[in-house]
N, C-alpha and C positions, 0 to 999 in steps of 0.2 A: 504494500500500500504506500510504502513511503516512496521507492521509486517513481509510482504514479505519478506521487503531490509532487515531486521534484521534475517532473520532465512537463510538467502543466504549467507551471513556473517558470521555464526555461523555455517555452515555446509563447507564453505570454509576455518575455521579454525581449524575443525576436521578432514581435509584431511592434513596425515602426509605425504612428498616426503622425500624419501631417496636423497642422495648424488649422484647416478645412475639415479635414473629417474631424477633430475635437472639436471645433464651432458646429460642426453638424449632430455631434453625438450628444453635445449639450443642448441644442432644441431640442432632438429625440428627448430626453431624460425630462426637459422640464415641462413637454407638452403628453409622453405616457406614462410619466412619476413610476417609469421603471432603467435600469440602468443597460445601454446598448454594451457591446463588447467590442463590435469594433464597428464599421461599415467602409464601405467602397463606392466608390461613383462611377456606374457604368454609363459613359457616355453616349455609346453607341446603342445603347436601348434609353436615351433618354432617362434614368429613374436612381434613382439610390439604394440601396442596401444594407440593413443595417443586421446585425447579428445578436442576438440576443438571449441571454442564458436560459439553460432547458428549465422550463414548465413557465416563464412570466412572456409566455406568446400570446395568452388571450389579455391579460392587463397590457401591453403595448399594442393590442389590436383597438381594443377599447370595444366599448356596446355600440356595438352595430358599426362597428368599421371606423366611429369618429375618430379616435386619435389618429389614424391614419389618412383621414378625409384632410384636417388640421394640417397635419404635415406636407402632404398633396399641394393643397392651398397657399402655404408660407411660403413654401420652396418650387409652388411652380414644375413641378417635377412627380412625378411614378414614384413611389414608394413599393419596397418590398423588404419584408423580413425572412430571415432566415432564425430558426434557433439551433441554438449550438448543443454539441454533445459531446463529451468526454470521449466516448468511443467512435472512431472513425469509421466504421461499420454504418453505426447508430448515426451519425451526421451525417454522411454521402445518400445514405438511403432516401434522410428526411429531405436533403436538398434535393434530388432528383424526385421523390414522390414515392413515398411508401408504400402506397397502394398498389404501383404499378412495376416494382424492383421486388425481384424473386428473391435474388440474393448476392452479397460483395464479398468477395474474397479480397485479400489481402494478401499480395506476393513481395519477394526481394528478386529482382531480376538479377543476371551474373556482373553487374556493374554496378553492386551492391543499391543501387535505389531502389526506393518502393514502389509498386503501382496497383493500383486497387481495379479490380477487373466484376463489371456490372452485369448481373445477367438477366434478362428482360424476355419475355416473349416475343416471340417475331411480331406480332400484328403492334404492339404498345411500344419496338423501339423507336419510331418516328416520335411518341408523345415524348418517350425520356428525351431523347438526345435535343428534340427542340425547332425550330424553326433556326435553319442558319447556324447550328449545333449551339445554341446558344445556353440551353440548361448545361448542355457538356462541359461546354468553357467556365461556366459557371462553378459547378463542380469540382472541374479539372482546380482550379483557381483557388480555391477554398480548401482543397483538399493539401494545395502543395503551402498554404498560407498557413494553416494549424497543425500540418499532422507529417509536411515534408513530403507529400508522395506525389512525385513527379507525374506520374502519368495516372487517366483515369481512363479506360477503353468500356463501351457498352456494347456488349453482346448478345447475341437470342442465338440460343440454340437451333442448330437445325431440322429440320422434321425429314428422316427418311421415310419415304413412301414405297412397301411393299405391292408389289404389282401381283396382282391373280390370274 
């Protein structure tokens, strides 16, 4: 257990915030009186992202979406949250959609990096990976930003078909 607290720590002090994202992480905090953990500004989908510790997702949602309406509103911009999980399993899933991720393995490739390998049904990997692979990037990003693992690959097994 002590390993754990110790590499949580070490991975929270290799996460640098600009000056921007602490101005943006303190409107988060003061408009859903809950604390972000980090966010990001994704340009190219217009919106921001903020991160947020596991189980305070419905108190930064707010009743019926307002704190995030609020936010929308201020900054002009798409709002999205993610919450965060201690276990990389347990966050990749949540970021890609739980629903629709069978399950993540977790490898060391022979150049010692990590990559976490997604497996999806055929017909729902278009939903994970995204319009424009953008849940992937997302992912990928997130995944290499908390937990070090370079690559994130989403896969559906394939279906042989026996002929009669």
């Amino acid at each position: 257990m002590r390993a754990k607290n110790s590499l949580a720590i070490k991975m929270r002090q290799a996460i640098k915030l600009t000056t921007d994202q602490i101005r943006l992480i303190s409107l988060f905090q003061k408009i859903t009186k809950t604390t972000a953990r980090d966010c990001l500004d994704d340009e190219k989908q217009n919106k921001i992202i903020f991160v947020v510790n596991e189980g305070k997702m419905g108190l930064a949602i707010g009743k019926g979406g307002s704190n995030i309406k609020s936010l929308q509103n201020i900054l002009k911009r798409n709002v999205e949250l993610v919450e965060y999980f201690d276990d990389p399993i347990k966050f990749l899933k949540n970021i890609l959609n739980p629903k629709l991720v069978n399950e993540v393995k977790l490898d060391t490739k022979q150049d010692g990096s990590s990559q976490a390998i997604v497996i999806v049904d055929q017909g729902k990997k278009g939903l994970v990976v995204g319009r424009e692979g953008r849940n992937a990037e997302r992912a990928r990003l997130f995944a290499k930003r908390y937990f070090n693992i370079s690559s994130v690959q989403i896969n559906s097994p394939t279906v042989t078909q026996l002929e009669m």
